[in-house]
C-alpha positions as CSV (number, residue, x, y, z in Angstrom):
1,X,0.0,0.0,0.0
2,X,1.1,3.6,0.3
3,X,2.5,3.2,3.6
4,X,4.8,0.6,2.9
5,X,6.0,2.6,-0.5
6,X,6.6,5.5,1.6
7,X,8.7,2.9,4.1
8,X,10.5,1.8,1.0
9,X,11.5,5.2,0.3
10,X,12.4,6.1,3.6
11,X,14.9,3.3,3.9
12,X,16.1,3.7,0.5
13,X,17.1,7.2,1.0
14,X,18.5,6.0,4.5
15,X,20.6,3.5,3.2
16,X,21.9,6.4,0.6
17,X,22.7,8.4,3.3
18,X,24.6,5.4,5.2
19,X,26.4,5.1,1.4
20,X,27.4,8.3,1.0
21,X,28.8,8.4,4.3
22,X,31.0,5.4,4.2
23,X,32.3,5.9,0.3
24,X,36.0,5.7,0.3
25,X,36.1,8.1,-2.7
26,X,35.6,11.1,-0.5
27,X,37.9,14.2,-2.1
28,X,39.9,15.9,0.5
29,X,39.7,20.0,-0.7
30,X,43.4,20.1,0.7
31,X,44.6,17.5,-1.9
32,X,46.2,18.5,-4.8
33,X,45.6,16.2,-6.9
34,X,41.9,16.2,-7.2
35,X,40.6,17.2,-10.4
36,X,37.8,19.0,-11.3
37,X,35.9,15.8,-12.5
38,X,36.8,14.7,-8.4
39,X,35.3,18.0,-7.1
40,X,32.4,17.9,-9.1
41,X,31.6,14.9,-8.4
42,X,32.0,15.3,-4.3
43,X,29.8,17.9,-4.9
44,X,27.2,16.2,-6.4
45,X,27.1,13.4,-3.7
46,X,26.9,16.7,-0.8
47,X,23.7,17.9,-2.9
48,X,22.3,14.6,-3.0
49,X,22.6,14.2,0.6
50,X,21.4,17.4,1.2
51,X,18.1,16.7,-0.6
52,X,17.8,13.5,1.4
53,X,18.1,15.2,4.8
54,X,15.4,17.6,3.6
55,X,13.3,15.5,2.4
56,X,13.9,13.3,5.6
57,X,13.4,16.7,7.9
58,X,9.8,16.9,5.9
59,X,9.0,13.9,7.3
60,X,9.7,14.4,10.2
61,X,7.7,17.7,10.6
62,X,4.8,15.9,8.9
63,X,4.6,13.0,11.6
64,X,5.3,15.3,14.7
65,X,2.1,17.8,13.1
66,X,0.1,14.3,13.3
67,X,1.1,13.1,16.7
68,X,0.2,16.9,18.0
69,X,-3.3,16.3,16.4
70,X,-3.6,12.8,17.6
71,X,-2.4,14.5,21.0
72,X,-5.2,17.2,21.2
73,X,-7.6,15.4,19.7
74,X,-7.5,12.8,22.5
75,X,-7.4,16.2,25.0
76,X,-10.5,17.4,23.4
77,X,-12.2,13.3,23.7
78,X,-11.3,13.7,27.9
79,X,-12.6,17.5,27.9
80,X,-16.0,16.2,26.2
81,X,-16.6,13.1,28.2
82,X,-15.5,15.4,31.4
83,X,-17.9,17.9,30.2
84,X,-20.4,15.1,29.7
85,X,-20.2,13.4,32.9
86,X,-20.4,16.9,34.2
87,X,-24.1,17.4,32.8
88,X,-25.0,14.0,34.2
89,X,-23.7,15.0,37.8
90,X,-25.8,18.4,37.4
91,X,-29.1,16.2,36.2
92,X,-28.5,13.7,39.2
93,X,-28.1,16.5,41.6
94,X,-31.4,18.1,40.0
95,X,-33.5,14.9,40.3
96,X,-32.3,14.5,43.7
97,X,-33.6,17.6,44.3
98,X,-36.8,17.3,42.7
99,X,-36.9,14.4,44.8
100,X,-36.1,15.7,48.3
101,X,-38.5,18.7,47.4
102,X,-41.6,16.1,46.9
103,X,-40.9,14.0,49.8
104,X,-40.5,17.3,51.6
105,X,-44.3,18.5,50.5
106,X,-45.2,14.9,50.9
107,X,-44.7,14.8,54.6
108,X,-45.9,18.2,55.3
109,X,-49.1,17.4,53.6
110,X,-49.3,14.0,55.8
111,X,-48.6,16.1,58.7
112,X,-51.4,18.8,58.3
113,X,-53.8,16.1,57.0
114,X,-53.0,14.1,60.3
115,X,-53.4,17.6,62.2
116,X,-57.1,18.1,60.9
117,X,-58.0,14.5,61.7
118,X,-56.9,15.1,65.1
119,X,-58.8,17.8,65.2
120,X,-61.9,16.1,63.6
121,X,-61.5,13.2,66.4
122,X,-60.7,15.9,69.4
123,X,-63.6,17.7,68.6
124,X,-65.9,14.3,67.8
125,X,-65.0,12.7,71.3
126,X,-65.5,16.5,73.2
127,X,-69.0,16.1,71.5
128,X,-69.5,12.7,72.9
129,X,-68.1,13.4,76.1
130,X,-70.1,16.5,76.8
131,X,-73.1,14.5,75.6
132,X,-72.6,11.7,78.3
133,X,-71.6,14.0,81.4
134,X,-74.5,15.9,80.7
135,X,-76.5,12.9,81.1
136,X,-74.2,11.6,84.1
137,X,-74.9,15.4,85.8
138,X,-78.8,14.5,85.1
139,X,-78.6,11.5,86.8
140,X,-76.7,12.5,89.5
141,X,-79.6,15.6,90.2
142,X,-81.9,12.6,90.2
143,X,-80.5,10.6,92.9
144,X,-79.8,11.4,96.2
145,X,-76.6,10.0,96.8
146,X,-73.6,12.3,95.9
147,X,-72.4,11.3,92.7
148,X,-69.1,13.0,91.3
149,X,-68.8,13.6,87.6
150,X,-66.0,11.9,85.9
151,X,-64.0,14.3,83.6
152,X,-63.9,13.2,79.9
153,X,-60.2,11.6,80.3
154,X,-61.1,9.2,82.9
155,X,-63.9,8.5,81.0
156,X,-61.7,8.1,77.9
157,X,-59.2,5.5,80.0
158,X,-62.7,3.0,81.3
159,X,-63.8,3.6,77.9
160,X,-63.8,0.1,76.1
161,X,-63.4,1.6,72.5
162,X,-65.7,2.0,70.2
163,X,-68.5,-0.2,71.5
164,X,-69.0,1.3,74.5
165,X,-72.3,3.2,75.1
166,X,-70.9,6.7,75.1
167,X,-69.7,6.6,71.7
């Protein structure tokens, strides 16, 4: 594929370089001998390997671009899902909320609904209490022996529930 012709390249132009570096032809500029054919061709072999490096340096640049993408791309990935499990903390915390708020007017509604029935069974057993000392107080007029009134708790303790005449 392209990857491995690019590979290909790469080493071939590696392997050039290793050449170049190791050829036992290398002119000295301080001998005197060397011709203009020897320069030349030194020269050529220095602008070869000059276009290698550069091409090589391209390379380079190229796969150090793509690892910084790859690199902020994978910050951006943890800065999304942060962000994302962020939002889900904030709707937790909201449904908690929502929740404590209901069970909140949940057990104040229980509380004043139990408050009127208390109410409701205060004032039914006052009305059924007065009712029956009123009749004990008749009786009591009636007879001749003292007879003391019992006061609606004591009457509430010998009560036997709801069965019992006074209810």
């Amino acid at each position: 594929g392209q990857g491995e012709r690019a590979h290909r390249e790469r080493q071939g132009d590696v392997d050039e370089v290793e050449k170049l570096q190791v050829a036992e032809e290398i002119v000295s500029m301080a001998d005197s001998t060397s011709t203009i054919d020897d320069i030349e061709g030194e020269l050529f072999k220095i602008e070869r390997l000059r276009e290698v490096l550069v091409r090589r340096e391209s390379e380079l640049r190229y796969i150090c671009a793509l690892l910084c993408l790859a690199w902020l791309l994978a910050e951006t990935e943890k800065s999304t899902a942060a962000k994302q499990q962020e939002e889900e903390l904030v709707q937790q915390i909201h449904k908690l909320v929502e929740t404590r708020d209901f069970l909140v007017d949940d057990v104040e509604f229980e509380r004043l609904r139990e408050r009127e029935e208390d109410k409701e069974m205060s004032d039914f057993l006052q009305s059924k209490l007065s009712k029956s000392q009123r009749r004990l107080m008749s009786r009591a007029q009636q007879t001749s022996t003292p007879y003391v009134t019992k006061t609606g708790l004591t009457l509430l303790k010998e009560c036997c529930g709801f069965t019992c005449s006074i209810m």
